[in-house]
C-alpha positions in Angstrom: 38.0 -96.1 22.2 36.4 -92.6 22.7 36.3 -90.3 19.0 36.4 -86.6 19.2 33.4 -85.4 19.4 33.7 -83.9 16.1 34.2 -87.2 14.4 31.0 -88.5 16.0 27.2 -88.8 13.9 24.8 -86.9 15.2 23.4 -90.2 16.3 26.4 -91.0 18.6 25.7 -86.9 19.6 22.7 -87.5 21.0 23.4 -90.8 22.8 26.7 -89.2 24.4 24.3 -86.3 25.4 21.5 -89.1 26.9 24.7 -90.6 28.7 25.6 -87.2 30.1 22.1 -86.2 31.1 22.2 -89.4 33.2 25.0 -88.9 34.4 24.3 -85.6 35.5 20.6 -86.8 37.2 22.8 -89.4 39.2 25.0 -86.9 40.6 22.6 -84.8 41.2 20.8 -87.1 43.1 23.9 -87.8 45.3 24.6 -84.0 46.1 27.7 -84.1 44.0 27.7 -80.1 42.8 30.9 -80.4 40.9 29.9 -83.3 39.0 26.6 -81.5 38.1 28.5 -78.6 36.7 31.5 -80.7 34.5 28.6 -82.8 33.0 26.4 -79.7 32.8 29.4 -78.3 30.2 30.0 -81.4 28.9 26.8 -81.4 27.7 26.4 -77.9 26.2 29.5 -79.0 23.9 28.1 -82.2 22.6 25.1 -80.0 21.7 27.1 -77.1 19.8 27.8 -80.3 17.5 24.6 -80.8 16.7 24.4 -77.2 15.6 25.9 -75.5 12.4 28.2 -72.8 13.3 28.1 -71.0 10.0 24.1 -69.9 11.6 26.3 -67.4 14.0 28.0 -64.3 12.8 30.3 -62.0 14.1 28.6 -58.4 15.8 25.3 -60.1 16.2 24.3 -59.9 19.7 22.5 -63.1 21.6 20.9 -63.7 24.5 22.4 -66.3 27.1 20.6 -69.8 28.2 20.8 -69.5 31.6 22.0 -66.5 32.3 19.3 -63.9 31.7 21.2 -60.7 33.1 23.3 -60.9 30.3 23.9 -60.5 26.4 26.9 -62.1 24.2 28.1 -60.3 21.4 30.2 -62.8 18.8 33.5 -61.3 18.1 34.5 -64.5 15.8 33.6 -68.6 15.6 36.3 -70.6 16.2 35.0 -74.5 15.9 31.5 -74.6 17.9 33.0 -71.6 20.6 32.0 -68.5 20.1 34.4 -65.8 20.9 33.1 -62.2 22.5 32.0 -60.1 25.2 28.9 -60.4 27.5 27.0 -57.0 27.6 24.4 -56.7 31.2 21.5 -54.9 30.9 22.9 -51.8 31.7 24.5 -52.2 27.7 27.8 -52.2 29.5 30.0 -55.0 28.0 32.5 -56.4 30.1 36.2 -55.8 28.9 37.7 -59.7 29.0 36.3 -61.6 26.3 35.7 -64.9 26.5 34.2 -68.7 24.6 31.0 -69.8 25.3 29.6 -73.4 23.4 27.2 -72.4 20.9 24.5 -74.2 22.4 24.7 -71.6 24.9 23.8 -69.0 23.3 20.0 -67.7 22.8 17.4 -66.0 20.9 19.0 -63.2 18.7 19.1 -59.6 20.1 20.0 -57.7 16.3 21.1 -58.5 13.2 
């Protein structure tokens, strides 16, 4: 029976996240680009479980793992999403704003 990944230890974290990185080498392995990118996701969600929210606040600006053209500045925390808007490196933020996993985010910009 699978658990919400909230109700899992942080040792059942990191063996879902071993299973997924598998996962993700197989199907990478066999070409299978969409696989690659819902286990890619997967992934950066079992790993915002393993981090504590309460380390992000709202206005603080981050950089983006994987995605260095770009900025996110935290609106609000809602479970291990963080709600805002990405900035580019022209300090224009984009209007729609949008949840990126935790993990996701970066080295801090400000505080």
């Amino acid at each position: 029976m699978k658990f919400r990944y909230s109700e899992y230890t942080v040792e059942q974290l990191r063996e879902e996240l071993a299973d997924l990185k598998e996962k993700l080498q197989t199907a990478e392995q066999l070409g299978e680009v969409q696989k690659v990118s819902i286990y890619g996701r997967k992934m950066q969600i079992v790993a915002s479980y393993m981090i504590n929210p309460d380390e992000f606040k709202p206005d603080d600006i981050y950089t983006i793992n994987g995605d260095p053209g770009y900025s996110f500045k935290i609106n609000y925390i809602n479970g291990v999403m963080a709600w805002g808007h990405r900035i580019n490196l022209l300090n224009e933020m984009n209007e729609v704003e949008e949840a990126l996993p935790i993990a996701m985010l970066g080295d801090i910009v400000n505080q």
